[in-house]
PANUNU-803867 format. One record per residue: residue in one letter; chain; y, x, z of N, C-alpha, C, O in turn; residue number from 0. Coordinates in steps of 0.1 Angstrom, whole numbers. Atoms other than C-alpha are relative to their C-alpha. Layout:
<recs>
+------+-------+-------+-------+-------+-------+-------+-------+-------+-------+-------+-------+-------+-------+------+
| resn | chain |  n.py |  n.px |  n.pz | ca.py | ca.px | ca.pz |  c.py |  c.px |  c.pz |  o.py |  o.px |  o.pz | resi |
+------+-------+-------+-------+-------+-------+-------+-------+-------+-------+-------+-------+-------+-------+------+
|    A |     A |     Y |     X |     Z |     Y |     X |     Z |     Y |     X |     Z |     Y |     X |     Z |  NUM |
...
+------+-------+-------+-------+-------+-------+-------+-------+-------+-------+-------+-------+-------+-------+------+
</recs>
This chain:
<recs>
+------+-------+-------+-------+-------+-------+-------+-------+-------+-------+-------+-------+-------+-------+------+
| resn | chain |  n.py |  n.px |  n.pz | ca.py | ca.px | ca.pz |  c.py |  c.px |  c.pz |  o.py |  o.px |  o.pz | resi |
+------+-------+-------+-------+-------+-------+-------+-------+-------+-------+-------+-------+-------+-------+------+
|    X |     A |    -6 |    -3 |    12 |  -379 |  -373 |   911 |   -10 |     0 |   -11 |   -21 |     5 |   -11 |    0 |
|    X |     A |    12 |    -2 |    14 |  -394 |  -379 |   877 |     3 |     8 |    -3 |    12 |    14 |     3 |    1 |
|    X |     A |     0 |   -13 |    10 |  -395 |  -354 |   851 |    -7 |    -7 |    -9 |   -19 |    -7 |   -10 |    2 |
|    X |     A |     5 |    12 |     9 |  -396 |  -381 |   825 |     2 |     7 |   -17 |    14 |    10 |   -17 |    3 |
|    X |     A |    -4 |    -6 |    10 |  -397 |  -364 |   785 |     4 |   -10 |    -7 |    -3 |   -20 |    -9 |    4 |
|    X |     A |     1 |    15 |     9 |  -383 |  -386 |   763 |     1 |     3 |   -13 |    11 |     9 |   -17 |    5 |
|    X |     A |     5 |    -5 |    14 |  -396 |  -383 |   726 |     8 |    -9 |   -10 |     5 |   -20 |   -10 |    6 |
|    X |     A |    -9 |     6 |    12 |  -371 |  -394 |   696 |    -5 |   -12 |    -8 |   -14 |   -11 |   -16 |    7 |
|    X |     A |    10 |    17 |     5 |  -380 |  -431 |   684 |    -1 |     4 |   -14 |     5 |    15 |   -18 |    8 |
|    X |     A |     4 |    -7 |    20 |  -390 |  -427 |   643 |    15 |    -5 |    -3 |    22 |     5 |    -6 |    9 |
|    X |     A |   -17 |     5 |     3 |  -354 |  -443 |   638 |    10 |     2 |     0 |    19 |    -3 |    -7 |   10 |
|    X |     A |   -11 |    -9 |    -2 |  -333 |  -420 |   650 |    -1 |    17 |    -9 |   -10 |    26 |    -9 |   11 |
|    X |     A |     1 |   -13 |    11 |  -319 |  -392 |   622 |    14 |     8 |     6 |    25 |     4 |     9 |   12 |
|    X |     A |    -8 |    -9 |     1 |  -302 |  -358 |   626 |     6 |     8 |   -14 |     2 |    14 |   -25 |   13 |
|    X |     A |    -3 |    -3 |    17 |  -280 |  -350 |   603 |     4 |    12 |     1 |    10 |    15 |    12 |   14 |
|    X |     A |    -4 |   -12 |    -1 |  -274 |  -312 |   593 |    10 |     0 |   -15 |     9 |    -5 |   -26 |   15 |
|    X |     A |   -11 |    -2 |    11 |  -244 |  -301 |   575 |     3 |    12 |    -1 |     2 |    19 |     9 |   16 |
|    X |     A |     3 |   -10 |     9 |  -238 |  -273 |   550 |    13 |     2 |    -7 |    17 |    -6 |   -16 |   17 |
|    X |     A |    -9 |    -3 |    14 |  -208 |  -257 |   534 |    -1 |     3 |   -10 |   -13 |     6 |   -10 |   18 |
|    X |     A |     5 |   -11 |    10 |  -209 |  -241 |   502 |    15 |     2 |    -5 |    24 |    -3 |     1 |   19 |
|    X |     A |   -10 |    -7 |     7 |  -182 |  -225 |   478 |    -4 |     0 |   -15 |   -16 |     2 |   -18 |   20 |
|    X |     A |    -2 |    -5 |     8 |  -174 |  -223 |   444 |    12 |     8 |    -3 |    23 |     5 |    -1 |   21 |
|    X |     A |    -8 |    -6 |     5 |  -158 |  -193 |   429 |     1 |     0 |   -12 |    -8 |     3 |   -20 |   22 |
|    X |     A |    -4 |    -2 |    18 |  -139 |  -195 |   394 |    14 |     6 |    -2 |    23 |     7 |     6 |   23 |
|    X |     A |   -10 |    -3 |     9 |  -114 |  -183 |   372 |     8 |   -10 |   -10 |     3 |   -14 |   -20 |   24 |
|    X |     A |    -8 |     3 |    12 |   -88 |  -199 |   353 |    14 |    11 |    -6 |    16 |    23 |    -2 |   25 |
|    X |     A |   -13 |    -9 |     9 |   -55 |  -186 |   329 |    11 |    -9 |     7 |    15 |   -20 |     7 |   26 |
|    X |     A |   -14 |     7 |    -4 |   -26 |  -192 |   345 |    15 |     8 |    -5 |    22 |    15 |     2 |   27 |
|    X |     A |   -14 |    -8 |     8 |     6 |  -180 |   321 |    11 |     1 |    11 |    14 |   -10 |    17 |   28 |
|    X |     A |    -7 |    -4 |    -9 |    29 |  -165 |   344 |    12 |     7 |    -6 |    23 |     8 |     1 |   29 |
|    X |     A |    -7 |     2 |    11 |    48 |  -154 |   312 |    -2 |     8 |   -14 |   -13 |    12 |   -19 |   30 |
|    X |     A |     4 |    -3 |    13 |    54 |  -144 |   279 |     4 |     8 |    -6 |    16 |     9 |    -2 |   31 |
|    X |     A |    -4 |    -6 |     8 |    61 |  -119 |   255 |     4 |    -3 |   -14 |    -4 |    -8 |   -22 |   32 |
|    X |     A |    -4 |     1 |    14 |    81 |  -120 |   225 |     5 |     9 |    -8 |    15 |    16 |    -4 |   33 |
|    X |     A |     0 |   -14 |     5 |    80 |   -95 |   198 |    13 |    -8 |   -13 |    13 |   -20 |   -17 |   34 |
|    X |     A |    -8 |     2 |    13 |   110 |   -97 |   170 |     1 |     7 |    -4 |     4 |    17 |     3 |   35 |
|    X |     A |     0 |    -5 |     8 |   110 |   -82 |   140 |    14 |     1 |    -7 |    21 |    -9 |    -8 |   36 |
|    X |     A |   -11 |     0 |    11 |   139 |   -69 |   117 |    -3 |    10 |    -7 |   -10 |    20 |    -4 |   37 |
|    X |     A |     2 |   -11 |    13 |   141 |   -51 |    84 |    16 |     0 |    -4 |    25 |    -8 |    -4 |   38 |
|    X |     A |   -12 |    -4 |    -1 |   168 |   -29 |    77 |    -1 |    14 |   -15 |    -7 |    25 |   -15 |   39 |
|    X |     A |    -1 |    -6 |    16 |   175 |   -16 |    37 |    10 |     8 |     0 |    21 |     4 |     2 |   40 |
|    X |     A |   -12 |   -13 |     2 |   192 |    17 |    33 |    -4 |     6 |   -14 |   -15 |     5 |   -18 |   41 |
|    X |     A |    -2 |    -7 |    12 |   199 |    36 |     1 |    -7 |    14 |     3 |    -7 |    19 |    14 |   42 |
|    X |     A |     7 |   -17 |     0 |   180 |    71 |    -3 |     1 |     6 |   -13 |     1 |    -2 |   -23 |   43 |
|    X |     A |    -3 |    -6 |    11 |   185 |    94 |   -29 |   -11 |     7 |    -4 |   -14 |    15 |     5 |   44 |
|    X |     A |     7 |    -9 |     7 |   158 |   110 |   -51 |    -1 |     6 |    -7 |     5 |     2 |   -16 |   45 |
|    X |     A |    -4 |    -8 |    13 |   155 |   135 |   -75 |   -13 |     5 |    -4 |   -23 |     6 |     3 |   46 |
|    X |     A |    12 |   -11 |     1 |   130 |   153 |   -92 |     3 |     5 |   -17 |    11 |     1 |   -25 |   47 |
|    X |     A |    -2 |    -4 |    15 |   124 |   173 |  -125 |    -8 |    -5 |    -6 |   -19 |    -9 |    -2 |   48 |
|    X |     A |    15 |     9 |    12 |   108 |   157 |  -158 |     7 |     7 |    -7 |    18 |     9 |    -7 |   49 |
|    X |     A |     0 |    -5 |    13 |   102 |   174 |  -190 |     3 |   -10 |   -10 |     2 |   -22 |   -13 |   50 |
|    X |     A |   -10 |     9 |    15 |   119 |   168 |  -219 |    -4 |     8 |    -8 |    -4 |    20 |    -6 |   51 |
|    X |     A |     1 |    -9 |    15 |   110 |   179 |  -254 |     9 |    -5 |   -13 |     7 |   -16 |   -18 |   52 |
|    X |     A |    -8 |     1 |    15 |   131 |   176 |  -284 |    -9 |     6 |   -10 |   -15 |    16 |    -6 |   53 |
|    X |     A |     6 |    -5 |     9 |   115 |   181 |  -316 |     9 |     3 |   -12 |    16 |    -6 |   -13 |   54 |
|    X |     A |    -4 |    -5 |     9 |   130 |   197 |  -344 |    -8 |     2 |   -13 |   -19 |     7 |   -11 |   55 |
|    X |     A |     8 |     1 |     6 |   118 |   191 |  -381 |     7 |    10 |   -13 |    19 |    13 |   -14 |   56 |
|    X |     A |   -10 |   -11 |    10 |   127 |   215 |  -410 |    -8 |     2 |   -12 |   -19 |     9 |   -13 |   57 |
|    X |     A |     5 |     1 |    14 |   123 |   208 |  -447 |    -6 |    15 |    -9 |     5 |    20 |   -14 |   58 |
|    X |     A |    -2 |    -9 |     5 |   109 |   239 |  -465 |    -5 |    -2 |   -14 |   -17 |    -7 |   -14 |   59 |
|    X |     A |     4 |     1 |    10 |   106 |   238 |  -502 |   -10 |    10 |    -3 |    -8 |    20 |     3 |   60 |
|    X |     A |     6 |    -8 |     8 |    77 |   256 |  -521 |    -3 |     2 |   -16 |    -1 |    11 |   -24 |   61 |
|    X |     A |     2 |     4 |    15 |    67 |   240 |  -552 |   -12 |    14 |    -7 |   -10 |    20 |   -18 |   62 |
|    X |     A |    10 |   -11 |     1 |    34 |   268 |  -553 |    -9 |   -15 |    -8 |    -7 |   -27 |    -7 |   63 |
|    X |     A |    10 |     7 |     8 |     5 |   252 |  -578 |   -11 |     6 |    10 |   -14 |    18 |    11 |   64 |
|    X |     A |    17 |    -6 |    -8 |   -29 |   253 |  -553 |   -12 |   -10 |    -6 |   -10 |   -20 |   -13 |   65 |
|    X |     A |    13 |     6 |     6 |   -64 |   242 |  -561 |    -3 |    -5 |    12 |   -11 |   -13 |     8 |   66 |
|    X |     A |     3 |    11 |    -4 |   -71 |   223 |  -529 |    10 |     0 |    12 |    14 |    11 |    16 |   67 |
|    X |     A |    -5 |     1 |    -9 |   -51 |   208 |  -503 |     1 |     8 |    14 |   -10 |     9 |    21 |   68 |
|    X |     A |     3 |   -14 |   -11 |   -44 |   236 |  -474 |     3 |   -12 |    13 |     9 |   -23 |    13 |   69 |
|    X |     A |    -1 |    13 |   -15 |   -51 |   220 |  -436 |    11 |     1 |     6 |    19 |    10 |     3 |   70 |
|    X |     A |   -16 |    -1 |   -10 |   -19 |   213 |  -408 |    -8 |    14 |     9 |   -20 |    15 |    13 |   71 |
|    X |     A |    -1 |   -15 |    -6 |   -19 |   249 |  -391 |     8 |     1 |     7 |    13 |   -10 |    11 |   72 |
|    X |     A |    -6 |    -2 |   -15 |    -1 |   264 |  -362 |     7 |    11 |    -2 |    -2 |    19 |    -4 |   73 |
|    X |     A |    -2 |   -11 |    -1 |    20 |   294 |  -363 |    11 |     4 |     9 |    21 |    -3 |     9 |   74 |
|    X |     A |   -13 |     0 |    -8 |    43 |   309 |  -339 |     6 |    -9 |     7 |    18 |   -10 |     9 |   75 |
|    X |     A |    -3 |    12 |    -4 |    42 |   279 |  -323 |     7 |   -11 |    -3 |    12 |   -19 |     4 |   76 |
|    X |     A |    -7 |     9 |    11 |    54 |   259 |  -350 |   -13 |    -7 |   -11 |   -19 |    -1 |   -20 |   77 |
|    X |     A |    11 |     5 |     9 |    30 |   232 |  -365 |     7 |    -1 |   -13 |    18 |    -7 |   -14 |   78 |
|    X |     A |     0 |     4 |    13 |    31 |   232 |  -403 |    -8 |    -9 |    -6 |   -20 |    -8 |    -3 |   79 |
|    X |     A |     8 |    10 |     0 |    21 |   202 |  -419 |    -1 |     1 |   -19 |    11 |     4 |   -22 |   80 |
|    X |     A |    -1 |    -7 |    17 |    16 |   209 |  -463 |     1 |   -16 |    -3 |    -5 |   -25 |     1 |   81 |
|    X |     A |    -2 |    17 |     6 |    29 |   177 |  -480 |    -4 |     5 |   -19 |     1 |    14 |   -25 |   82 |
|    X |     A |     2 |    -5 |    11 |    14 |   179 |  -514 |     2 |   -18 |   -11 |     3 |   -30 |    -7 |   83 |
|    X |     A |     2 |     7 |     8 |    14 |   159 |  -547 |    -4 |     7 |   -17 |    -2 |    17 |   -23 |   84 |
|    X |     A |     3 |     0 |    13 |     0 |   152 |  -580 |     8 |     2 |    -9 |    19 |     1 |    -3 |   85 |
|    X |     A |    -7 |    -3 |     9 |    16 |   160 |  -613 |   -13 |     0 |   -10 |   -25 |     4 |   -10 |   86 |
|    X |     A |    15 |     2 |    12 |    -1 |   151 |  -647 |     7 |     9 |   -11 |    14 |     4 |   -20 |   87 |
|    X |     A |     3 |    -6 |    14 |     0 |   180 |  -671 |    -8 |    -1 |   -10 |   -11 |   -12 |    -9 |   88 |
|    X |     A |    10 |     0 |     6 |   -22 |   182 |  -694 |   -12 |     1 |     7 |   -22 |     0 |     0 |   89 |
|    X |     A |     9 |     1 |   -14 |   -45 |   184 |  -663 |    10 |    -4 |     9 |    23 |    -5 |     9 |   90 |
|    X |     A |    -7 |     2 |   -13 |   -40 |   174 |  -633 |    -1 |    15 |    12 |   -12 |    22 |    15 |   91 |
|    X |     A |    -1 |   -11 |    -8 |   -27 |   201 |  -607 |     4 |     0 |    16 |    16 |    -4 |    15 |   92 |
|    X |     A |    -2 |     2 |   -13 |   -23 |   201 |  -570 |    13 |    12 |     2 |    13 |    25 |     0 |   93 |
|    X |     A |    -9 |    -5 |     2 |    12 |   210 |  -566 |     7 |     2 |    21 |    11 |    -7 |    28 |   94 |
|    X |     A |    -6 |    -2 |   -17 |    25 |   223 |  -525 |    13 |     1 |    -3 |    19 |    11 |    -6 |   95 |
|    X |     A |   -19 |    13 |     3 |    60 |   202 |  -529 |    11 |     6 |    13 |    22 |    10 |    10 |   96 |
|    X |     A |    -4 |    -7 |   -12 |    70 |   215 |  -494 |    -8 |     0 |    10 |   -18 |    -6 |    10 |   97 |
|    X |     A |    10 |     4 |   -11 |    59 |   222 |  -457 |    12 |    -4 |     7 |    24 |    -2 |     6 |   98 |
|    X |     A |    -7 |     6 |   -15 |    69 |   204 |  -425 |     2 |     9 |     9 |    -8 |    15 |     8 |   99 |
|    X |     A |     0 |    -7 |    -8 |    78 |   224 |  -400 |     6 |    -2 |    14 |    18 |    -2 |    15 |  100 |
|    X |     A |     2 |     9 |   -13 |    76 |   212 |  -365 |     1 |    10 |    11 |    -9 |    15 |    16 |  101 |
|    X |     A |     1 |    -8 |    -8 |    90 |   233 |  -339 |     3 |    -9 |    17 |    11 |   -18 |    15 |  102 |
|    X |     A |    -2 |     4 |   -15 |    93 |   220 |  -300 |     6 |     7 |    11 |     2 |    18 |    16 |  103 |
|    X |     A |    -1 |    -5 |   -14 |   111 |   226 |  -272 |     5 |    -2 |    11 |    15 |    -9 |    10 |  104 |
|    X |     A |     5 |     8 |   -10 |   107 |   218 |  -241 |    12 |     7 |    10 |    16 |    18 |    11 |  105 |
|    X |     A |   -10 |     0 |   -13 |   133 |   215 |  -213 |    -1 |    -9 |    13 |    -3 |   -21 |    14 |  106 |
|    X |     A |    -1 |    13 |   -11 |   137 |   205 |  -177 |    14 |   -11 |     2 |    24 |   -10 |    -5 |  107 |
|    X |     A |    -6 |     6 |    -3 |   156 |   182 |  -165 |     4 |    -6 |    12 |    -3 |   -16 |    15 |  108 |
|    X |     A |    -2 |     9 |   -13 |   171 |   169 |  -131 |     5 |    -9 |    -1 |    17 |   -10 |    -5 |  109 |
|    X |     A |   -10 |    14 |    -5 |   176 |   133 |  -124 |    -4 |    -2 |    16 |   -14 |     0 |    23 |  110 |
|    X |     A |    -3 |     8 |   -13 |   190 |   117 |   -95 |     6 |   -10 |    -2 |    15 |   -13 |   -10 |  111 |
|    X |     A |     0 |    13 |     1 |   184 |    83 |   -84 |     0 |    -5 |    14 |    -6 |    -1 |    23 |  112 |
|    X |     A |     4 |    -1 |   -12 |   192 |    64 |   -57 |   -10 |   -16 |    -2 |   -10 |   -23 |   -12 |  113 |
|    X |     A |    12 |     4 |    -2 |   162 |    42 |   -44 |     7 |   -11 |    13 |    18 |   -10 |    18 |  114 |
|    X |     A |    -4 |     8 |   -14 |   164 |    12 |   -14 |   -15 |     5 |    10 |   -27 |     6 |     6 |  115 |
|    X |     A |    13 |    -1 |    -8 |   139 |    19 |    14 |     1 |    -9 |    12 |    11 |    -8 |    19 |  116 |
|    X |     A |     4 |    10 |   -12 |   129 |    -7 |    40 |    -8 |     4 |    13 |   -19 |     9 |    11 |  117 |
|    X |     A |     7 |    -2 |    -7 |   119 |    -3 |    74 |     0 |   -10 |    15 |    11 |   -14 |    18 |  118 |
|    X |     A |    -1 |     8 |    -4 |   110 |   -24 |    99 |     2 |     4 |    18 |    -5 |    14 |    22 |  119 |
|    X |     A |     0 |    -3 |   -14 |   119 |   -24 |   138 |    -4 |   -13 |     8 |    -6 |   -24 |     4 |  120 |
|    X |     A |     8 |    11 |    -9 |   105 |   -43 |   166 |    11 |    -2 |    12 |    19 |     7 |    13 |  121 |
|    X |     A |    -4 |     3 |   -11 |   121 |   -58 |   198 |    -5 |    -7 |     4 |    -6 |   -18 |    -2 |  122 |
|    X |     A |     8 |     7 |   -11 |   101 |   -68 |   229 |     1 |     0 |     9 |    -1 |    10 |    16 |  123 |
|    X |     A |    -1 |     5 |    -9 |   109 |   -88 |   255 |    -7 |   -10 |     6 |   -13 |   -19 |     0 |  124 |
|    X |     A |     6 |    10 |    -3 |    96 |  -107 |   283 |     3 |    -8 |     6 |    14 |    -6 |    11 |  125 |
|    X |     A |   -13 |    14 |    -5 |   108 |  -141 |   297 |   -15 |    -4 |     8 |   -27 |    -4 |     4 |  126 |
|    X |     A |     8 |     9 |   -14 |    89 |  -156 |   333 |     4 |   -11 |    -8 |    11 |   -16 |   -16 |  127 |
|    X |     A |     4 |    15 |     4 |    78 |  -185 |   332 |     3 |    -9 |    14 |     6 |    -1 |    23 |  128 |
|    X |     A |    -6 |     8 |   -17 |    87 |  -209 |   365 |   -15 |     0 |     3 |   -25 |     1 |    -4 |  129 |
|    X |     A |    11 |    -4 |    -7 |    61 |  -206 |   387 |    -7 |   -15 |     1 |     0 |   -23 |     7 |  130 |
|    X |     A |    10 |     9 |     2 |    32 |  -233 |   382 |    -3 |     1 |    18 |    -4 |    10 |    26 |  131 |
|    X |     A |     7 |     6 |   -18 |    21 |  -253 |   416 |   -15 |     4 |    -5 |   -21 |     1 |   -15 |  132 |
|    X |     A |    17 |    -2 |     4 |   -13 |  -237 |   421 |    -9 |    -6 |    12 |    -6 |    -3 |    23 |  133 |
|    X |     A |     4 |     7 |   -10 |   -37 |  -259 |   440 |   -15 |     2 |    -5 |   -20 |     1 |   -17 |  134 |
|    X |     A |    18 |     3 |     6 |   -76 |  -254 |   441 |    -6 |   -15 |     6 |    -4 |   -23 |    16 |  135 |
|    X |     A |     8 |    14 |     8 |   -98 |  -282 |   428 |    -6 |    -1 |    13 |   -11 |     8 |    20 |  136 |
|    X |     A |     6 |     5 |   -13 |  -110 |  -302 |   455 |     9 |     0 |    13 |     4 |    -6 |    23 |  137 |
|    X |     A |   -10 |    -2 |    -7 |   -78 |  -294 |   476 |     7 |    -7 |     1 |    10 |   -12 |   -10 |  138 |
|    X |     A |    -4 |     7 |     1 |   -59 |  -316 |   491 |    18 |     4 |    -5 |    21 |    15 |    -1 |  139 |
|    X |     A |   -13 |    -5 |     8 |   -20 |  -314 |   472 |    13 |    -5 |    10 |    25 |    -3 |     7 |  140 |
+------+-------+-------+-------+-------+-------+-------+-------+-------+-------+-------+-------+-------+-------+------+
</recs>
């Protein structure tokens, strides 16, 4: 018996082989949502109080002779306003012709109004989608 070794000629190749893997991600819509909007106008009523003044004006004669113009004054809560004029006598004299008399008074008042108000609502729903053939890349289909 021999016991002959026999050594690989340079010519002859072993080939080694190797799996590997890629892992990824894609987006696959599976489905959708749809939001709809509506607006919807109703009447509302508002009120509130606002001041009111009326003014009241009231001639008062004097016809007093003064030496200088008197200022607008306040009394009793009534502005007086002195309306004067010239007059040519033999001089001239500052004559208080009448005063204004300016009283105020002030009232509330309720108004009501009606007003539109807008408000908006939502509806959301979701709708599938048919189901996408899913095949990974490099796979045979």
């Amino acid at each position: 018996m021999s016991n002959a070794i026999s050594t690989p000629s340079a010519d002859q190749k072993v080939e080694l082989l190797e799996e590997q893997v890629e892992v990824g991600v894609r987006q696959v819509d599976r489905a959708r949502v749809v939001v709809e909007t509506q607006v919807e106008t109703r009447q509302h009523a508002v009120e509130a109080w606002l001041d009111h003044e009326e003014i009241q004006v009231e001639r008062v004669p004097v016809g007093a002779v003064i030496e200088a113009v008197p200022p607008i004054r306040e009394e009793d809560g009534v502005v007086i306003v002195p309306v004067v004029e010239e007059r040519l006598v033999m001089r001239t004299e500052l004559v208080l012709k009448e005063e204004l008399r300016i009283t105020r008074t002030a009232q509330k008042q309720l108004v009501r109004q009606v007003v539109p108000l807008r408000s908006e609502h939502a509806t959301i729903r979701r709708e599938e989608l048919p189901a996408a053939s899913e095949t990974i890349e490099g796979e045979p289909k």
